[in-house]
C-alpha beads as a LAMMPS data file, in Angstrom:
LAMMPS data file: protein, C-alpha beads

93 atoms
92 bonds

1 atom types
1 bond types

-500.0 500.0 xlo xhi
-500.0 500.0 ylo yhi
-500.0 500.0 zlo zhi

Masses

1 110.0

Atoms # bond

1 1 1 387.127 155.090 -366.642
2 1 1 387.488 158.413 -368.364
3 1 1 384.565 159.758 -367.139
4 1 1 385.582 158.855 -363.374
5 1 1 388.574 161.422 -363.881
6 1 1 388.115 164.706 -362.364
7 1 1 389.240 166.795 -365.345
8 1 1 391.634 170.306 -365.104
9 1 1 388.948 172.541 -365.808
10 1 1 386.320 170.521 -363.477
11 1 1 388.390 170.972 -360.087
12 1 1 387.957 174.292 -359.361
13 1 1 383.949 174.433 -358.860
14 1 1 384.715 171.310 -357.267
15 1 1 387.406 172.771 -354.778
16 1 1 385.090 175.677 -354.515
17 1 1 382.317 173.504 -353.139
18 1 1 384.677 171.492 -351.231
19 1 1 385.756 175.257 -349.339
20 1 1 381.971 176.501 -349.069
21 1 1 380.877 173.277 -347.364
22 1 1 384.184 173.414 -345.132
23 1 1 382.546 177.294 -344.348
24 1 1 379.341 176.117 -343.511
25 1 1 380.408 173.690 -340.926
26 1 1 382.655 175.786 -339.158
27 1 1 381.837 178.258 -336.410
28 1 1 381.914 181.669 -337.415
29 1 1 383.844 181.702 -333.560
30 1 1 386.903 179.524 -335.094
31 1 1 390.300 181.497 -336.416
32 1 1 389.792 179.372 -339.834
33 1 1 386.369 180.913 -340.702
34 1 1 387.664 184.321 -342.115
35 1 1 390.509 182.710 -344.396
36 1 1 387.628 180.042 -345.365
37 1 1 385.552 182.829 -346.334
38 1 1 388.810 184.529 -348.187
39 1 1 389.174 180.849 -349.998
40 1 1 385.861 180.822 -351.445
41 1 1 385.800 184.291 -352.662
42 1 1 389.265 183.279 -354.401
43 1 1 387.958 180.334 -355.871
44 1 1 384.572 181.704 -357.136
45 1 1 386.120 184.327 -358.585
46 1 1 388.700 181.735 -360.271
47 1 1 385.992 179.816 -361.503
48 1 1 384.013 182.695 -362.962
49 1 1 386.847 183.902 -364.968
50 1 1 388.052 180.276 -366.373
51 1 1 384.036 180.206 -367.480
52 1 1 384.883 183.689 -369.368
53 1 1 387.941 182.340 -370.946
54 1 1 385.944 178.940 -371.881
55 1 1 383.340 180.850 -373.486
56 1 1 385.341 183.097 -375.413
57 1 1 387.704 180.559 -376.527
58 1 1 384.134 178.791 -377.677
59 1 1 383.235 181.510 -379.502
60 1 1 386.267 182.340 -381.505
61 1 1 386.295 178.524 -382.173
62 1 1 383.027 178.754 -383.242
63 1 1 383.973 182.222 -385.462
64 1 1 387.366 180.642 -386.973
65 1 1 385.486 177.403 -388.437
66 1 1 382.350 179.478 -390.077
67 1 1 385.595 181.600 -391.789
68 1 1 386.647 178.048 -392.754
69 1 1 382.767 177.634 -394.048
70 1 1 382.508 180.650 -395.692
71 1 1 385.466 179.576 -398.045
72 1 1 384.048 176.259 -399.013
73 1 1 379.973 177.173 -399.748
74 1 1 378.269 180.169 -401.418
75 1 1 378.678 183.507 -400.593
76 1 1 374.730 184.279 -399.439
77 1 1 374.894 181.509 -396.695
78 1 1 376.725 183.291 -394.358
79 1 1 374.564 186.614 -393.953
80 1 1 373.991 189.100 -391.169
81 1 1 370.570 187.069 -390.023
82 1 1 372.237 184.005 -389.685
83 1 1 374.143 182.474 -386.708
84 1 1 376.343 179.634 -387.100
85 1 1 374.927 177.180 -383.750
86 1 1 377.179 173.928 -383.911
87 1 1 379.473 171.288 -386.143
88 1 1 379.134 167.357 -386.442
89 1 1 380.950 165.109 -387.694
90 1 1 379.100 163.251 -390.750
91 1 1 379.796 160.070 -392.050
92 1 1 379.635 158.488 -395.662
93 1 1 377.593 154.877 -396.084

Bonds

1 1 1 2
2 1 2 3
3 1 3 4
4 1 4 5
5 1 5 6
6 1 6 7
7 1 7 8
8 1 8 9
9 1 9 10
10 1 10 11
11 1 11 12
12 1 12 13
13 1 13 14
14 1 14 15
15 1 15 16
16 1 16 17
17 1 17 18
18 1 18 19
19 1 19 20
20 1 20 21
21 1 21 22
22 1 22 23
23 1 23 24
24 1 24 25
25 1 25 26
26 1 26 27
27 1 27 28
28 1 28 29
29 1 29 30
30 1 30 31
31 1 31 32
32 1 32 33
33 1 33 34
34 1 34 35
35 1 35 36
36 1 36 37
37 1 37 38
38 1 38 39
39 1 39 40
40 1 40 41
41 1 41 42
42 1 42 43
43 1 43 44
44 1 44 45
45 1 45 46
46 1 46 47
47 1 47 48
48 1 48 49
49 1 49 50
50 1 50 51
51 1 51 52
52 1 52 53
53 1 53 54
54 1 54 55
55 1 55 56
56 1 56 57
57 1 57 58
58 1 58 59
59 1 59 60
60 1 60 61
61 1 61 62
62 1 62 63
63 1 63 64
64 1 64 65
65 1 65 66
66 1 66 67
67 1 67 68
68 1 68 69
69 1 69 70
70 1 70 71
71 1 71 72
72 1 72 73
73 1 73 74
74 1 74 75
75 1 75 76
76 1 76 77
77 1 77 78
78 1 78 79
79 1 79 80
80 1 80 81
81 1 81 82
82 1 82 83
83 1 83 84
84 1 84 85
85 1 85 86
86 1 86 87
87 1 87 88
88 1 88 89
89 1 89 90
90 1 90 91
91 1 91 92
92 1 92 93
């Protein structure tokens, strides 16, 4: 059921797709076509800046938990030649 639910950050490329397809089926003749066009630059340019603020807010997630890391292990595992890629959850048998 959960995956059925258009999330917050999912509507707006899906709105934006919604307007471009609404722009491609009207005449370029009809008095909605230049708003529809003024729609779709809105929402692209929405969408492109929530994907800005997603990945930055990724990557100081990402930045925050190797801090954590950096506490907790040795000192030479966190060099300039390293990149921290991802986190998972382990479990004890």
């Amino acid at each position: 059921m959960k995956d059925l639910i258009v999330r917050p950050i999912q509507r707006i490329p899906r709105y934006e797709l919604l307007i471009q397809r609404l722009l491609d089926n009207t005449p370029q003749d009809h008095p909605d076509h230049p708003l529809l066009q003024q729609a779709c630059k809105v929402m692209h340019d929405l969408a492109v800046k929530i994907g800005t603020v997603s990945e930055t807010q990724h990557g100081e997630d990402m930045l925050e938990t190797l801090k954590k890391l950096e506490l907790l292990l040795i000192t030479d595992l966190a060099v300039p030649d390293r990149a921290y890629i991802r986190h998972d959850m382990v479990q004890t048998l």
